[in-house]
C-alpha positions as CSV (number, residue, x, y, z in Angstrom):
1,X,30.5,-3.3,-31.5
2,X,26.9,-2.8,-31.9
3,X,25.7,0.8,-32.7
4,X,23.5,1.9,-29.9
5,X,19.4,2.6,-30.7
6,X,18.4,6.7,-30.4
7,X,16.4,6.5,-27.6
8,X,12.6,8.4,-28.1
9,X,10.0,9.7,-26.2
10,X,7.0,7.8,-25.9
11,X,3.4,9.1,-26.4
12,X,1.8,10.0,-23.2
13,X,-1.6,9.4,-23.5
14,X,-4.4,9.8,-20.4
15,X,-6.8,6.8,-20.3
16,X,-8.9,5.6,-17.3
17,X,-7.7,2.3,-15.9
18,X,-10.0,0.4,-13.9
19,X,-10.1,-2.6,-11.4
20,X,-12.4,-5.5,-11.4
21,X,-15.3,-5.4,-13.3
22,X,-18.9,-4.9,-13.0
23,X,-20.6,-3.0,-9.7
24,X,-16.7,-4.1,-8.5
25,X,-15.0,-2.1,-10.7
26,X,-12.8,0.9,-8.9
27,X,-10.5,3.7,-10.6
28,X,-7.0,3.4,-9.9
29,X,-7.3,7.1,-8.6
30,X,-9.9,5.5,-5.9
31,X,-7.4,2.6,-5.1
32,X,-4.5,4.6,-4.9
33,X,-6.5,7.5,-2.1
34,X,-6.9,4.1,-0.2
35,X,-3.8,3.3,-0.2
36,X,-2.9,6.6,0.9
37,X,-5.8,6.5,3.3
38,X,-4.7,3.0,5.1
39,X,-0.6,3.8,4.9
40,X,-1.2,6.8,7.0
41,X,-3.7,5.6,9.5
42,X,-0.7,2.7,10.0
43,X,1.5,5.8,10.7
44,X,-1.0,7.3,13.0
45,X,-1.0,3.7,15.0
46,X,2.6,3.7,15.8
47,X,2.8,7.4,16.6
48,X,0.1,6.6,19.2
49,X,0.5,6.3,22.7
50,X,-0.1,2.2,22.9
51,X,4.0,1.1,21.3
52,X,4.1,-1.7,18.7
53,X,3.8,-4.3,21.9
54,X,0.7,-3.7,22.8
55,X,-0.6,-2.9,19.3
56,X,0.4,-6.9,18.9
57,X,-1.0,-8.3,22.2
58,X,-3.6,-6.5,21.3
59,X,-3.9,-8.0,17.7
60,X,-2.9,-11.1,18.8
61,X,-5.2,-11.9,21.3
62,X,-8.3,-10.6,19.0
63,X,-7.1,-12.6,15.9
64,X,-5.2,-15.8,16.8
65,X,-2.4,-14.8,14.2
66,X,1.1,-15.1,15.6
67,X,3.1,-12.1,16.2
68,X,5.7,-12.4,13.4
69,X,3.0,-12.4,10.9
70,X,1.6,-9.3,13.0
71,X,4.6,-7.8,12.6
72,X,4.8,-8.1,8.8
73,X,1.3,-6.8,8.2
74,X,1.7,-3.6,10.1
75,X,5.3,-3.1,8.8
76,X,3.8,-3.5,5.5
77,X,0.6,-1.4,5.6
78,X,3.1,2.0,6.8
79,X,5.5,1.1,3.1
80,X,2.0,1.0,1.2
81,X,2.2,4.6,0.2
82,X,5.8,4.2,-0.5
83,X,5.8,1.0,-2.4
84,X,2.6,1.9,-4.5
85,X,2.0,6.0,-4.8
86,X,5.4,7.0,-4.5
């Protein structure tokens, strides 16, 4: 049997990580508030009074994209906090 490796600690350094480059470039910090930002106004949506049927008429109608494809988009805009800041 192979002898196990000592596991160690790695070096925790603080570096700014950016996003595009140029004029485009955003701080990770920046992206991840957005993220925040859009995740709860998702929340907000389906806490209002119009329920998740209307919300995709509504959607529908405006855009042309079909409902299941709706459905994944909003589903996935409330697990961006989760999925990404978490």
């Amino acid at each position: 049997m192979a002898k196990a490796k000592k596991l160690t600690k790695p070096k925790v350094e603080t570096v700014t990580i950016t996003a595009g480059a140029g004029d485009n470039a955003v701080e990770v910090e920046t992206l991840a508030a957005t993220i925040v930002e859009i995740g709860k106004a998702a929340k907000k949506l389906s806490k209002s009074g119009l329920n998740r049927q209307g919300v995709l008429v509504l959607l529908k109608h405006h855009s042309g994209v079909p409902f299941r494809e709706i459905n994944l988009v909003l589903d996935g805009l409330e697990e961006l906090e989760d999925k990404y800041c978490g």
